[in-house]
C-alpha positions as CSV (number, residue, x, y, z in Angstrom):
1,X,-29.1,24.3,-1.1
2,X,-27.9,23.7,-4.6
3,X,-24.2,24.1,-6.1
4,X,-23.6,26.7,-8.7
5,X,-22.0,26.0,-11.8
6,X,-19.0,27.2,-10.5
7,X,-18.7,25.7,-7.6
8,X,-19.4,22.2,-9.2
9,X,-16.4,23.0,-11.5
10,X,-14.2,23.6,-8.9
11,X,-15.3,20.5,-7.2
12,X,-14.8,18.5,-10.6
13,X,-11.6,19.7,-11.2
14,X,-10.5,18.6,-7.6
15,X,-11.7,15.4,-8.1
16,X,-9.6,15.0,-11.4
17,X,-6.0,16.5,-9.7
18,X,-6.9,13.1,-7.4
19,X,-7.9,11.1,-10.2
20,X,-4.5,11.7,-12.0
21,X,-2.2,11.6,-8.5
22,X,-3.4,8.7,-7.5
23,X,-2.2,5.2,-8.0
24,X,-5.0,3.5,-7.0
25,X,-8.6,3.7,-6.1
26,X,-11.2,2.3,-3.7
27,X,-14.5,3.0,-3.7
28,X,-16.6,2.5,-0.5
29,X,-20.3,2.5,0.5
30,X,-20.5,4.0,4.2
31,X,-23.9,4.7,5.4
32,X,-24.4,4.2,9.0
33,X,-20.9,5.3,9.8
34,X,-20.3,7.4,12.6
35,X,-18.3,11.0,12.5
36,X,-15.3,9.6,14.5
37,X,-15.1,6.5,12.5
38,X,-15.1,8.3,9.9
39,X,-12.2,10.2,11.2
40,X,-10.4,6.9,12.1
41,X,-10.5,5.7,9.0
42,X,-9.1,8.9,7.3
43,X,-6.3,8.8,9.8
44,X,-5.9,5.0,8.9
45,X,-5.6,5.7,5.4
46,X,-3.3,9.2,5.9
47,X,-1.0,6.6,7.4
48,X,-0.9,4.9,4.5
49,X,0.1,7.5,2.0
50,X,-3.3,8.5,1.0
51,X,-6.6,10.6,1.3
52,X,-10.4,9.4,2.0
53,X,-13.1,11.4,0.7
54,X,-16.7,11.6,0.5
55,X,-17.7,12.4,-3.1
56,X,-21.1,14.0,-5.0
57,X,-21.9,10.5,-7.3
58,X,-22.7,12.9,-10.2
59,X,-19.3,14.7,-10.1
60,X,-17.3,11.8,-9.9
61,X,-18.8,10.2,-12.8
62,X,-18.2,13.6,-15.1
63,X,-14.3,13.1,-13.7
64,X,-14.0,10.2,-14.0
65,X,-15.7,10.0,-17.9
66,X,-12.8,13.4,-18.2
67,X,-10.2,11.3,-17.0
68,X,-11.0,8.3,-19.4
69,X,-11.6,5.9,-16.5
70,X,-14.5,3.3,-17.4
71,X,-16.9,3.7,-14.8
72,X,-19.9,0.7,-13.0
73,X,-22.9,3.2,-13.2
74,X,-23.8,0.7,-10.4
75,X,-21.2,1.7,-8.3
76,X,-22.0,5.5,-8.4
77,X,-25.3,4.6,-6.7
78,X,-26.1,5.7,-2.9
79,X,-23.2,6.9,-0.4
80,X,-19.6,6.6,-2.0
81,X,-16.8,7.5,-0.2
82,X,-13.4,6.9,-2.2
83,X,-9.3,6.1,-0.7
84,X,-6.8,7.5,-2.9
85,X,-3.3,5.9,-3.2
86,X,-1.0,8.5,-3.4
87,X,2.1,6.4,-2.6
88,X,1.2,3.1,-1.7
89,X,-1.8,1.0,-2.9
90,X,-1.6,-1.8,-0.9
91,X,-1.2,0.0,1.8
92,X,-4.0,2.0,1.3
93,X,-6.2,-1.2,0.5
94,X,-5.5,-2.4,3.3
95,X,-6.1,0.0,5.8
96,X,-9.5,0.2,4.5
97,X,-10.1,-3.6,4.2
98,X,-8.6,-4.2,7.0
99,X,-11.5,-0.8,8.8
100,X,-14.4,-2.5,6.4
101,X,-13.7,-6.0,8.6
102,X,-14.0,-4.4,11.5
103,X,-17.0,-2.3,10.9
104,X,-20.7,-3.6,9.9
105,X,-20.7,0.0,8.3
106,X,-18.3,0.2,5.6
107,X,-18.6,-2.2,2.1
108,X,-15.9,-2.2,-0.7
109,X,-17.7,-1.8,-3.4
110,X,-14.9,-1.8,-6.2
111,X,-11.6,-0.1,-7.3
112,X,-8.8,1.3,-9.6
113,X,-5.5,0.0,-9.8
114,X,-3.6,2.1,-12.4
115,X,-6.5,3.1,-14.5
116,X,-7.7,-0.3,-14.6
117,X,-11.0,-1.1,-12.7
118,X,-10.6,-3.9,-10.3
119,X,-13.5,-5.5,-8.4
120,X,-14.1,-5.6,-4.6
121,X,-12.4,-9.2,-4.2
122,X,-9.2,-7.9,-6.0
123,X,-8.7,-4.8,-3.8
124,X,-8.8,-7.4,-0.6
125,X,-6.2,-9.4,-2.6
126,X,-4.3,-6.0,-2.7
127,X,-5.3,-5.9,0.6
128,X,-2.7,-9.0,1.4
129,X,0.3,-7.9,-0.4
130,X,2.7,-6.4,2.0
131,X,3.5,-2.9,2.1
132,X,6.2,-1.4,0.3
133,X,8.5,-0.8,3.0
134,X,8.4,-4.5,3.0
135,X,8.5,-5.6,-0.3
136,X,12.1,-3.5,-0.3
137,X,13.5,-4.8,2.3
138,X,12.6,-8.9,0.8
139,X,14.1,-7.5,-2.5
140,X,16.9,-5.9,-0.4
141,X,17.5,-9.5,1.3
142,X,17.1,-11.2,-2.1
143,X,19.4,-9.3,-3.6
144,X,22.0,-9.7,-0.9
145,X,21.9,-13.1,0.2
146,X,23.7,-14.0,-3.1
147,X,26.9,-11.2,-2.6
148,X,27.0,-12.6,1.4
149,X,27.5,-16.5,0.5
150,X,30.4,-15.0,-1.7
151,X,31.8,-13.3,0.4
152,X,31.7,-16.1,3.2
153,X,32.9,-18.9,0.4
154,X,35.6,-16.4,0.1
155,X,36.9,-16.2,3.2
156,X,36.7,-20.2,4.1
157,X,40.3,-20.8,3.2
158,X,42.0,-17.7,4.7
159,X,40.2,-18.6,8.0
160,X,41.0,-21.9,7.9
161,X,44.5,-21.1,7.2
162,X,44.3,-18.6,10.5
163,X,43.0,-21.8,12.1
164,X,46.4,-24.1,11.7
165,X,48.2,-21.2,12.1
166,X,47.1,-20.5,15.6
167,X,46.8,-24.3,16.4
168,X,50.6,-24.0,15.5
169,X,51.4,-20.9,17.6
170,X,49.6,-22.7,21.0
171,X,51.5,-25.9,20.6
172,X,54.8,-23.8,20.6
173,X,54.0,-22.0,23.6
174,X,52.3,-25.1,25.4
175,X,54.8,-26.2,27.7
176,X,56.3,-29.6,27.5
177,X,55.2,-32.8,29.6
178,X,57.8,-33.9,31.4
């Protein structure tokens, strides 16, 4: 059954709200894959911040040519499935890399990462770098360790003071050998 005009418009313009939420991009070549994997890895990637769709080659290359993304005509070729980023792009690469090593059914076939296209070994490279969550909490640390030394250097004297004083305060009340 053919699309209408309309209906292709609609579909276009849904593709290009994505295109311009999104953070980053991988494009995925799925043919063989089963419903409920399929379903798994959407629920991988939902986890992650983001959406995974299936999406009409011919479309996405008019969306992608609106939103000024350079596009692989190679890449728009057989089954393409795409992950959108819509908070985290590691995270998102990596649930995908991470479905694509487990499955014989699922090939990265290339990306976006801010509008600029990437290729298959970079997403897998994004794939490595830990999640945000992460990356915060390391910069957190990072960015403490420095205040906590001070604060310890600080207190040195004052607890050594408290030291001699309390040595002091035993030996007065230790009682005397006779």
């Amino acid at each position: 059954m053919a699309i209408t005009k309309q209906k292709k418009e609609v579909i276009i313009a849904q593709y290009a709200d994505w295109l311009g939420r999104s953070r980053a991009l991988v494009f995925t070549k799925y043919t063989g894959l089963t419903v409920s994997n399929l379903d798994q890895l959407r629920a991988n990637v939902r986890e992650a911040g983001g959406e995974f769709h299936i999406m009409k080659n011919t479309l996405a290359k008019i969306a992608f040519e609106k939103a000024g993304l350079e596009i692989n005509e190679e890449d728009f070729q057989g089954d393409t499935a795409v992950g959108f980023a819509f908070q985290d792009s590691p995270g998102l690469a990596k649930s995908i890399v991470d479905f694509a090593e487990e499955s014989d059914f699922v090939e990265i076939k290339m990306g976006y990462l801010n509008g600029k296209l990437v290729t298959s070994a970079e997403i897998v490279a994004l794939a490595k770098v830990p999640p945000l969550p992460v990356v915060r909490g390391q910069l957190l640390g990072t960015l403490m360790a420095p205040a906590s030394k001070l604060a310890r250097v600080l207190a040195e004297p004052g607890r050594q003071i408290a030291g001699v004083l309390k040595a002091y305060s035993e030996l007065d009340a230790a009682p005397e050998a006779a």
